[in-house]
C-alpha positions in Angstrom: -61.7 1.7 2.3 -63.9 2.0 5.2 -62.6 3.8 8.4 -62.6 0.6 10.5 -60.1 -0.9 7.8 -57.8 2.1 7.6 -57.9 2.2 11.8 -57.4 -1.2 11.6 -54.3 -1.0 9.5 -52.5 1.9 11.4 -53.4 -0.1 14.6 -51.5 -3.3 13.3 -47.8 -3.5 14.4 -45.0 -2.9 12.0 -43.6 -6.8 11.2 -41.0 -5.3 9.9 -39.6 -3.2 12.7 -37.9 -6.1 14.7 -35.5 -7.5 11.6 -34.8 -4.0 11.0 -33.7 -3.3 14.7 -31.7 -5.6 14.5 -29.9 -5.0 11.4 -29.4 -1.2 12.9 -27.8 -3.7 15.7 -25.7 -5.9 13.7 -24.7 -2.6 11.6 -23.4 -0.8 14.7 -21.8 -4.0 16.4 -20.0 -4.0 12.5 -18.2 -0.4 13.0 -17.8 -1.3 16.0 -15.8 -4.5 14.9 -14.4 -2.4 12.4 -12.8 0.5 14.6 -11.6 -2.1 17.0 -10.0 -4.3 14.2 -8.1 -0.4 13.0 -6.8 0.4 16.5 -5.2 -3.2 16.7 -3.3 -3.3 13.4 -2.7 0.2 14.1 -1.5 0.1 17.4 0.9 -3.6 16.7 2.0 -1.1 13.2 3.2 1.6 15.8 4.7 -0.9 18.6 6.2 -4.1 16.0 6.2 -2.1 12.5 4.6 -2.8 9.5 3.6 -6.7 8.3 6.2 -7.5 6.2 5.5 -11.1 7.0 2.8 -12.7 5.0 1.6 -14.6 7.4 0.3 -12.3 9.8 -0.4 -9.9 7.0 -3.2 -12.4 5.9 -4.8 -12.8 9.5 -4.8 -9.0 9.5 -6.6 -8.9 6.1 -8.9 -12.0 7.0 -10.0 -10.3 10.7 -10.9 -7.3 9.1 -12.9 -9.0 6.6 -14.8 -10.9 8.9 -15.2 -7.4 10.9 -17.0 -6.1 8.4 -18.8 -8.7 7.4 -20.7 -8.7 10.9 -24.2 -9.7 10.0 -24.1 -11.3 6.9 -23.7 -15.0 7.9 -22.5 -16.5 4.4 -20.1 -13.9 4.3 -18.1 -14.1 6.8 -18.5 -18.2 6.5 -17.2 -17.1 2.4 -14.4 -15.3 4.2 -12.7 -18.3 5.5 -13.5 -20.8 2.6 -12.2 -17.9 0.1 -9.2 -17.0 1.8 -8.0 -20.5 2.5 -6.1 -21.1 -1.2 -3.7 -18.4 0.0 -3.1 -20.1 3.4 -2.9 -23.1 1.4 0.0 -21.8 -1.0 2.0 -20.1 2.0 2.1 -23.5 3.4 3.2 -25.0 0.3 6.2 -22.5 0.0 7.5 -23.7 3.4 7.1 -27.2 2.8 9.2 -27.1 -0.9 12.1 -27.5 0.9 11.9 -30.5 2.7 10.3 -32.1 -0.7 13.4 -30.8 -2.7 15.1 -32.7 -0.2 13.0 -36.0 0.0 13.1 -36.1 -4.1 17.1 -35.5 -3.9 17.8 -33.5 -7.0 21.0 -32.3 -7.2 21.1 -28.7 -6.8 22.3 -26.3 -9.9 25.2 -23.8 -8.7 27.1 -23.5 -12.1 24.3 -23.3 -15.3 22.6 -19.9 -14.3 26.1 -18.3 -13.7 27.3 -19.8 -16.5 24.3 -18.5 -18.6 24.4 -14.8 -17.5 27.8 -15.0 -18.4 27.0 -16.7 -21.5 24.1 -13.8 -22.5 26.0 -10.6 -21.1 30.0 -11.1 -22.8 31.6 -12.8 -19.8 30.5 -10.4 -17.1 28.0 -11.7 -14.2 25.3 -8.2 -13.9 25.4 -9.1 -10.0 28.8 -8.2 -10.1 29.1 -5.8 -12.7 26.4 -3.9 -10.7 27.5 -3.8 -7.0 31.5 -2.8 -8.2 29.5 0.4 -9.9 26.7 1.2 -7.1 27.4 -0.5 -3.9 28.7 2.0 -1.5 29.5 1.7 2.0 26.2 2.7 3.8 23.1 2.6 1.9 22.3 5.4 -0.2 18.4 6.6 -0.2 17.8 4.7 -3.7 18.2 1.6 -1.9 14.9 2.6 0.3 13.1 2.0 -3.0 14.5 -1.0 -4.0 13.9 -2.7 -0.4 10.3 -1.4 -0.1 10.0 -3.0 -3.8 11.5 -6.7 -2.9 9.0 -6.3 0.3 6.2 -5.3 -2.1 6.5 -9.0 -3.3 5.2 -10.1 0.1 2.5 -7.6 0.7 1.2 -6.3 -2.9 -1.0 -9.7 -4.2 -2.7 -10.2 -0.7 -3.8 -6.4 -0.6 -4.9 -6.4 -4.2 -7.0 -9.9 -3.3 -8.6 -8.0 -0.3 -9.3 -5.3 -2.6 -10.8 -7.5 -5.4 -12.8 -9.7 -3.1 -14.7 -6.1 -1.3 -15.4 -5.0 -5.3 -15.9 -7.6 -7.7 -16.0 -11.4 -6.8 -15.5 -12.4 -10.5 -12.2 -10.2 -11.0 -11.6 -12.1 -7.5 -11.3 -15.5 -8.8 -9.6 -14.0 -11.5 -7.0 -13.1 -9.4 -7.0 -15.9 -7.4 -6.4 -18.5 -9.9 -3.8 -16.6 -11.1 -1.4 -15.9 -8.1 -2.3 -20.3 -6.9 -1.4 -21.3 -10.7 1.7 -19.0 -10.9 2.4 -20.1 -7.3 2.0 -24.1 -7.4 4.0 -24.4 -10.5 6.7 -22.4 -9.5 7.1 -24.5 -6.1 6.9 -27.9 -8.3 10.0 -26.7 -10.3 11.4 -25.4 -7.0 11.1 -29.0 -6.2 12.3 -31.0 -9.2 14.8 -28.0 -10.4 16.5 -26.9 -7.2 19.0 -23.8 -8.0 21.1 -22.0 -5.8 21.1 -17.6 -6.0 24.2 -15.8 -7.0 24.6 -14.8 -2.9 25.1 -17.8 -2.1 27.1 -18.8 -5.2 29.9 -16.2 -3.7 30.1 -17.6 -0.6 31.0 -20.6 -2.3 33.9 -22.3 -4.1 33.7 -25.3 -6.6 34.7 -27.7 -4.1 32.0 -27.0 -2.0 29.5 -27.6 -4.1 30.8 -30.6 -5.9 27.9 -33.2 -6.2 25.0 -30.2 -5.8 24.6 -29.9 -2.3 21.2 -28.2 -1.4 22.6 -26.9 2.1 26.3 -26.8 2.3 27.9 -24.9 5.0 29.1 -22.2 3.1 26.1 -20.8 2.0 25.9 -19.7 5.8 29.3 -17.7 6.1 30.3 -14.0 4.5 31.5 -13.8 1.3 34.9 -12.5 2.3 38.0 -13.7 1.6 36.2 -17.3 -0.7 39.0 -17.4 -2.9 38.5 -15.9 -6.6 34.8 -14.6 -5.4 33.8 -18.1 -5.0 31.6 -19.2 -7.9 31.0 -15.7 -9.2 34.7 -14.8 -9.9 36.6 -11.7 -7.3 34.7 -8.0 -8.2 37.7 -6.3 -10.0 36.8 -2.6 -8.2 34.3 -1.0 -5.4 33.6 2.4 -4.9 35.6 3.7 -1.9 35.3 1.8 1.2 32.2 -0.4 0.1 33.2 -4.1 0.5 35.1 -6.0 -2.3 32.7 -8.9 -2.1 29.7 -9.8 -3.4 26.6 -9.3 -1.1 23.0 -9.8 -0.1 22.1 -6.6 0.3 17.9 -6.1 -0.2 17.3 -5.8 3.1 20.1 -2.2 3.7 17.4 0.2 2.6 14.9 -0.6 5.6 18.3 0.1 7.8 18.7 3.7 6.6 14.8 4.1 7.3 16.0 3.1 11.2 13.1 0.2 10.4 15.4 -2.8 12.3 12.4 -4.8 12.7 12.1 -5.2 9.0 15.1 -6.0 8.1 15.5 -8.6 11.2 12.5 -9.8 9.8 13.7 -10.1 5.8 16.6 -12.1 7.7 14.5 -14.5 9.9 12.2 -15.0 7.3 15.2 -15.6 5.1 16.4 -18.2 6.5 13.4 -20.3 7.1 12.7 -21.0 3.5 14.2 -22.7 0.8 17.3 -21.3 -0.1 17.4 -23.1 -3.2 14.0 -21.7 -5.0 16.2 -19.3 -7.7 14.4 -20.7 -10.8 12.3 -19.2 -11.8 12.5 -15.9 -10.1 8.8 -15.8 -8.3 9.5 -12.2 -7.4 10.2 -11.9 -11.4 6.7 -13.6 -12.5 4.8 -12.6 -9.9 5.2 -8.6 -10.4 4.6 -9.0 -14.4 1.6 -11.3 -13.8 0.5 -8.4 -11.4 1.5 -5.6 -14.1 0.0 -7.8 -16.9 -3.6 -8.4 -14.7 -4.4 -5.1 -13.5 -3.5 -3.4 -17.4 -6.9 -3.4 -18.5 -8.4 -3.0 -15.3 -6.7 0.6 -13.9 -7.1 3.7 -15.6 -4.2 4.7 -18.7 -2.4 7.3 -16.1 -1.6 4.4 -13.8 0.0 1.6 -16.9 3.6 3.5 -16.3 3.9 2.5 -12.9 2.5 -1.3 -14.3 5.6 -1.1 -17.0 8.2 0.2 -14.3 7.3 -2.0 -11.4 8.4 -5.4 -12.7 11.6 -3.6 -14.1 12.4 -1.7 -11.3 12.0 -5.5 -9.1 14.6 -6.9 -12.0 17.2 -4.7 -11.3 16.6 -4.8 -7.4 16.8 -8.9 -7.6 19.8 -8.7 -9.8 21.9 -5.7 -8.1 21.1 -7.5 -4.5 22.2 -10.6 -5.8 19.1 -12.2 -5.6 19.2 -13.7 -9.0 20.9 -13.8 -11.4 19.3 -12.4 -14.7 18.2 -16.3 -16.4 16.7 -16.5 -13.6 14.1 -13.5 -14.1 13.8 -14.6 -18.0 12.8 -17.8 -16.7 9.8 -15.9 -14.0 8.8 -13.8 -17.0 8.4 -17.0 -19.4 6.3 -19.3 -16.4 4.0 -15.9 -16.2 3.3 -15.6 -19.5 2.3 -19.2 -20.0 0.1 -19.2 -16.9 -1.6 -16.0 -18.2 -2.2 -17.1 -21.4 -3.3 -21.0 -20.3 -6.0 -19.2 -18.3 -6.9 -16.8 -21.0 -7.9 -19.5 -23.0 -9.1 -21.6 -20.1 -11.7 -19.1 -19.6 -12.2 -18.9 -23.9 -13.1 -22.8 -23.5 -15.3 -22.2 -20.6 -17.3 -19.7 -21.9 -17.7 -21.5 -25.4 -18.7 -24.2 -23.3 -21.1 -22.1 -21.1 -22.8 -21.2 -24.7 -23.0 -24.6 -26.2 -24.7 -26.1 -23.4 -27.4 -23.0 -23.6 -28.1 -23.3 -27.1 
């Protein structure tokens, strides 16, 4: 190469310099989006608390996906598109009420009781459980159980965020678990409404004569309902703990001085469908969760995998949630969603190799 040529090169500008200023650009404005997007959630945790509602804790997961997606334009557009099933299935959980209603099924109050009865000698566990443990003020193992009926709330949307950053495949994975779980659960929620065993001791048999979805005693305490109301009376309590049955999963977050959650457990309580007991989504979700991430976390972590769903049993049955049908009945719907999309995804990819060869 002559000198001319090699002066001529060095002399020519860099092409390449302007996209790559401005990725430097876009790759600051991103931290910069970034840090902003910490400080808020941050600053709203310190002020409100923590997002126990699911709501806002998908716009904070969504904003701080777009943040850093700053500068990669099918990305952030991927964000919104992605994301939307979730929106999609928070909206159908709000609207199962008001279809239980316009389809007009009557309302079961007496099977599940009658079942755990049926399955456990007589004995309702809801009952059997808060004459034993239920004391007067929460003790600390209550903490636990109320973070673990919150985790219900929070746990799948952080674990989607997670999956989506990682690995897009293990993403969809997810995804059409927790919508497949979800949509069928609010169908039977719809066609199979079933009242919890807190509101089931708030109510007497004349109340609920003819399976009313809303009667006005599910809105009252649970004192003085003759008999217990449908559970039958608690025979004991520990000294000076109620002799009533209770809804009780929100006391832990009271002990932790954290009012906001627990007057946000209420609110959000009593905005959805009251009549949503079978199957226990809380059940189904946390084994589909244990039963998804087995294989995918290393051996050390599978204990907390086999204790979580258990540990959310007795939390849903001791608070009187549900009763324990109920859970068999989350477990069951899980296990037939996991395995329809295991072999779902067998057919696809026999498919996928068909059409090659």
């Amino acid at each position: 190469m002559s000198a001319i040529e090699q002066t001529s090169i060095a002399s020519a500008p860099d092409l390449d310099t302007p996209p790559r200023r401005r990725i430097g650009r876009l790759r600051i404005v991103r931290w910069i989006a970034v840090a902003v997007w910490a400080a808020v959630v941050a600053y709203r945790t310190v002020t409100d608390g923590l997002a126990f509602n699911r709501e806002l804790l998908l716009v904070y997961i969504c904003t701080g996906l777009l943040a850093a997606s700053i500068g990669q334009g099918r990305r952030m557009i991927a964000v919104i598109r992605d994301w939307l099933p979730f929106a999609l299935v928070l909206i159908a959980y709000d609207l199962s009420r008001g279809a239980a209603t316009l389809i007009g099924r009557p309302t079961l109050w007496h099977w599940q009781a009658d079942a755990d009865r049926a399955m456990f000698g007589g004995a309702i566990p809801t009952v059997w459980l808060q004459e034993r443990l239920k004391m007067p003020t929460p003790p600390w193992w209550e903490v636990v159980i109320s973070a673990v009926y919150m985790s219900f709330f929070i746990l799948p949307y952080v674990i989607a965020g997670v999956l989506w950053l990682r690995d897009r495949e293990e993403w969809k994975a997810f995804v059409r678990l927790f919508v497949g779980l979800n949509l069928i659960a609010l169908l039977i929620y719809a066609l199979l409404p079933a009242a919890p065993p807190w509101a089931a001791a708030r109510c007497t048999p004349g109340d609920v004569s003819g399976g009313p979805s809303g009667p006005g005693c599910m809105f009252r305490s649970a004192r003085g309902v003759p008999d217990g109301g449908l559970l039958g009376s608690m025979q004991f309590t520990q000294d000076d703990a109620h002799g009533w049955v209770e809804r009780i999963v929100g006391r832990g977050w009271g002990k932790l001085n954290l009012h906001s959650a627990t007057a946000l457990l209420d609110q959000g309580q009593a905005s959805v469908n009251l009549v949503a007991a079978i199957p226990s989504l809380h059940a189904g979700m946390s084994a589909a969760l244990a039963a998804f991430l087995w294989t995918r976390v290393q051996r050390r972590w599978r204990p907390l995998l086999v204790a979580y769903p258990l540990v959310m049993a007795f939390t849903l049955v001791y608070s009187a949630e549900h009763y324990v049908i109920d859970l068999l009945l989350g477990w069951a719907l899980a296990a037939v969603v996991l395995i329809g999309l295991h072999r779902f995804d067998a057919w696809r990819a026999r498919a996928t190799i068909t059409d090659l060869v």
